[in-house]
C-alpha positions in Angstrom: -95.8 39.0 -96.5 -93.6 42.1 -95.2 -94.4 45.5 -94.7 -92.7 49.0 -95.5 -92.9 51.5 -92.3 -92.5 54.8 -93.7 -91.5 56.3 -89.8 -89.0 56.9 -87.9 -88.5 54.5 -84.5 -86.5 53.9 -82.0 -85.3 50.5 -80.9 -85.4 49.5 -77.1 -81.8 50.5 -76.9 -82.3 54.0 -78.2 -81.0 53.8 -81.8 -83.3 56.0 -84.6 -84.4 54.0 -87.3 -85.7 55.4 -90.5 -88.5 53.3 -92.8 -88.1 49.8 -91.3 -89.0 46.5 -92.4 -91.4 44.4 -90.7 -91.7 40.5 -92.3 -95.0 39.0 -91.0 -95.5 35.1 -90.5 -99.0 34.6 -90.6 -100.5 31.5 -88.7 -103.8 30.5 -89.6 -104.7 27.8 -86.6 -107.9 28.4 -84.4 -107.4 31.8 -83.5 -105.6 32.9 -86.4 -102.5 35.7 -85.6 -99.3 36.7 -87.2 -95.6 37.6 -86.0 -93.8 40.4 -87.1 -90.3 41.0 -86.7 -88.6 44.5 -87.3 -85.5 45.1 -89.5 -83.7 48.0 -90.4 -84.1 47.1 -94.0 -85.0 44.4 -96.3 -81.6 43.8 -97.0 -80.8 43.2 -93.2 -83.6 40.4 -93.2 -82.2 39.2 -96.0 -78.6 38.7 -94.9 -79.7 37.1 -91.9 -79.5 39.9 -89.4 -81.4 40.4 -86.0 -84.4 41.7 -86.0 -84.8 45.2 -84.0 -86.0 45.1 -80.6 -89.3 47.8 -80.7 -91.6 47.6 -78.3 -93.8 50.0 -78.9 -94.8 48.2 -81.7 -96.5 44.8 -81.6 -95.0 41.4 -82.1 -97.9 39.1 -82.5 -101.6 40.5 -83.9 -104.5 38.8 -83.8 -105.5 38.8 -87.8 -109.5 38.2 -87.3 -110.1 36.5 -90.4 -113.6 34.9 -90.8 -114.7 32.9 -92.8 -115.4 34.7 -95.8 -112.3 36.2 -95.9 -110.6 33.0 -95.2 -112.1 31.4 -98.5 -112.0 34.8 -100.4 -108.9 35.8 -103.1 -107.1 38.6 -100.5 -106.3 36.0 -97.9 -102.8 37.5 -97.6 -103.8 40.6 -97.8 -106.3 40.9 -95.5 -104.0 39.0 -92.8 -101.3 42.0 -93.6 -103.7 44.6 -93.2 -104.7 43.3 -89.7 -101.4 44.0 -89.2 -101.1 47.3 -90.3 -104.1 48.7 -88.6 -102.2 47.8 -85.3 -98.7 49.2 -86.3 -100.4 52.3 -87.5 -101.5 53.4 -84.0 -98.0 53.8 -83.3 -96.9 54.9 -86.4 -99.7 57.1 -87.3 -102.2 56.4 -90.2 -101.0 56.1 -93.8 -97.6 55.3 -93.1 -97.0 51.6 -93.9 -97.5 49.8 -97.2 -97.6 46.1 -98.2 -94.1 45.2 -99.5 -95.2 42.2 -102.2 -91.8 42.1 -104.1 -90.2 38.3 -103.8 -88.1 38.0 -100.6 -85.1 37.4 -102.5 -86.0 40.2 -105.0 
């Protein structure tokens, strides 16, 4: 999944970036967590550029998915949304969307 940041950042070396990209890998072993990796754009992650160094936002969230959401329809979603509750207490609430258009899309 990826999602749309509808903020403005700056990287570790002190660039502005305006509505990143953040692809999420989501790992569902024991203690279930995803990785997110910044871009500048979809179009950068898609071309194969490095992602943006941000610290202030997190790199690896702990998803908690139970059970019930594990064998329920929003899998995904719910994973993603984990994921967004985090980066939104940088970003500020209501600022990031799930971006479900195909990767190569």
């Amino acid at each position: 999944m990826a999602i749309n940041i509808n903020a403005t950042l700056t990287t570790d070396e002190g660039f502005e970036v305006t509505n990143p990209w953040a692809y999420v890998d989501i790992y569902l072993i024991g203690d279930n967590w995803a990785n997110v990796r910044y871009y500048k754009s979809k179009s950068d992650y898609q071309q194969g550029f490095q992602p943006l160094n941000i610290s202030t936002l997190p790199s690896r969230v702990s998803t908690d998915i139970d059970n019930s959401k594990f064998w329920g329809t929003q899998l995904a979603d719910d994973c993603t949304n984990s994921v967004i509750a985090v980066i939104e207490q940088t970003t500020g609430a209501g600022t990031c969307t799930i971006d479900k258009t195909p990767l190569d899309a």
